[in-house]
C-alpha positions in Angstrom: 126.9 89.2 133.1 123.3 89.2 133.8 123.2 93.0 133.6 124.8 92.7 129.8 122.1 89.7 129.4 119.3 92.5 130.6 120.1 95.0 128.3 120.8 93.3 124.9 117.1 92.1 125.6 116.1 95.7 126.2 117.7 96.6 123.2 116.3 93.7 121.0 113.3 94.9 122.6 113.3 98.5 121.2 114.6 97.4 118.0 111.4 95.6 117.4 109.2 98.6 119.0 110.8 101.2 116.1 110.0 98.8 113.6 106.4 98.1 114.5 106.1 101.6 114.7 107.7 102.8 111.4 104.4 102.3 109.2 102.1 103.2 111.8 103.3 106.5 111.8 102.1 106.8 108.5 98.4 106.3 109.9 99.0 109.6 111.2 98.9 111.1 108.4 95.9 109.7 107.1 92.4 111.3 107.4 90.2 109.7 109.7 87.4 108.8 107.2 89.7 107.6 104.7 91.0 105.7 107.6 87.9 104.1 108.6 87.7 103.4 104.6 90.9 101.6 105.0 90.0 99.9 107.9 86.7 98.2 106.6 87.6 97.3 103.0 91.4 96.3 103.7 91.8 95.2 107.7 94.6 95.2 109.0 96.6 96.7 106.3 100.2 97.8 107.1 100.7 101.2 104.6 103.9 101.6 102.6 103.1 105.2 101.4 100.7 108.3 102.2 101.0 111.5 100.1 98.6 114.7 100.5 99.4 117.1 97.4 96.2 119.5 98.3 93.5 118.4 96.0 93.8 114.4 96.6 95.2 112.0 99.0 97.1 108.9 97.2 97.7 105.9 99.8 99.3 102.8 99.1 98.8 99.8 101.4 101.9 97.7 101.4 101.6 94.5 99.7 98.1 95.3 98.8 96.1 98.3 96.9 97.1 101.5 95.7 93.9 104.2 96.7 93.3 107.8 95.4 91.1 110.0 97.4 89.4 113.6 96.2 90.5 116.3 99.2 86.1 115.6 100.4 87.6 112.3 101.1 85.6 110.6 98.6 87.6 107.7 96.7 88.2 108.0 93.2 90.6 105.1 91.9 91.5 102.1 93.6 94.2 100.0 91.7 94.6 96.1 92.8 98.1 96.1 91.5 96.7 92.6 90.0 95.3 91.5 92.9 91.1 90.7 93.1 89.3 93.8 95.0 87.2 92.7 97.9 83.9 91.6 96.9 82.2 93.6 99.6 83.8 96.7 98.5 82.1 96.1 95.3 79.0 95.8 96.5 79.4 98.7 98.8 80.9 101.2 96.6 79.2 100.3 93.0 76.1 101.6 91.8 73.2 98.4 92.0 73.1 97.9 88.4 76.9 97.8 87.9 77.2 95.2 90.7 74.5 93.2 89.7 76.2 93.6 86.1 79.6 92.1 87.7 77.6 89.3 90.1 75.7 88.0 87.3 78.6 87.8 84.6 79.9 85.8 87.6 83.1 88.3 87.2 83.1 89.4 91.4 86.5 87.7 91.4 88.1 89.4 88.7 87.6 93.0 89.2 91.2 94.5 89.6 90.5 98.3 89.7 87.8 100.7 89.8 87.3 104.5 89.1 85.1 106.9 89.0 84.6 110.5 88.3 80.8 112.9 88.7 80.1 111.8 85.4 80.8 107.9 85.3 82.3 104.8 86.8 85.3 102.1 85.0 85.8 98.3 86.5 88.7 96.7 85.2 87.9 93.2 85.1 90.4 90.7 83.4 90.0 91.2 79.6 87.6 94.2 79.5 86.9 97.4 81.4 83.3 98.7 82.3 82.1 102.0 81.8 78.8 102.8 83.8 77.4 106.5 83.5 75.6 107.7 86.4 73.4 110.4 84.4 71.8 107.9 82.1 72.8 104.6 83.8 74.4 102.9 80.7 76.7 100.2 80.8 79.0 99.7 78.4 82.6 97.3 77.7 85.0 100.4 76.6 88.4 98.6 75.9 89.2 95.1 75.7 92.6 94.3 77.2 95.3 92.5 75.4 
């Protein structure tokens, strides 16, 4: 009897182990700066998906963010899902005079996705989207949601 006891715990035991392992073998896969990306702007994310198709990485975080990264690791969409992005991601990631933009509009709260390419950056805030081009520095609302 207490041998049966001992090994249904071990085995309740390793049940729990392959769970808590199944998404952190996704972190495997995942390029340590784009990790350390991960790990500052969404702690303690669990992922749900990783894909590497040679020219871009696309991670999603489960329950949380989906991220696109360019194959120099550099990020270049991150979609809330409906969800607020972190404020300090905002002010780490966005060009001065787009945050400032954001921060004084008092919209920090509502941005929902950002991208950007070499020649510009969008913010999708609730009922408008942002277009800031890097060249010139002009800041323009390109599309007003429905």
């Amino acid at each position: 009897m207490k041998r049966h006891i001992i090994y249904t715990l071990l085995s309740v035991l390793l049940l729990f182990a392959g769970w808590g392992c199944r998404n952190s073998d996704l972190w495997d896969d995942v390029p340590s700066p784009i990790a350390e990306f991960i790990n500052r702007y969404f702690p303690y994310s669990e992922l749900s998906s990783v894909s590497d198709n040679g020219s871009s990485y696309h991670i999603r975080i489960d329950d949380g963010p989906g991220l696109t990264f360019s194959s120099d690791y550099s990020w270049e969409s991150i979609d809330g899902y409906g969800m607020p992005l972190p404020q300090v991601l905002l002010f780490d990631q966005l060009p001065p005079k787009l945050y400032n933009y954001i921060q004084e509009t008092e919209q920090l709260n509502g941005v929902f996705s950002l991208e950007r390419n070499k020649d510009y950056y969008l913010v999708t805030l609730m009922d408008t989207t942002l277009k800031y081009v890097i060249e010139s520095g002009e800041l323009s609302e390109v599309i007003h949601n429905a």
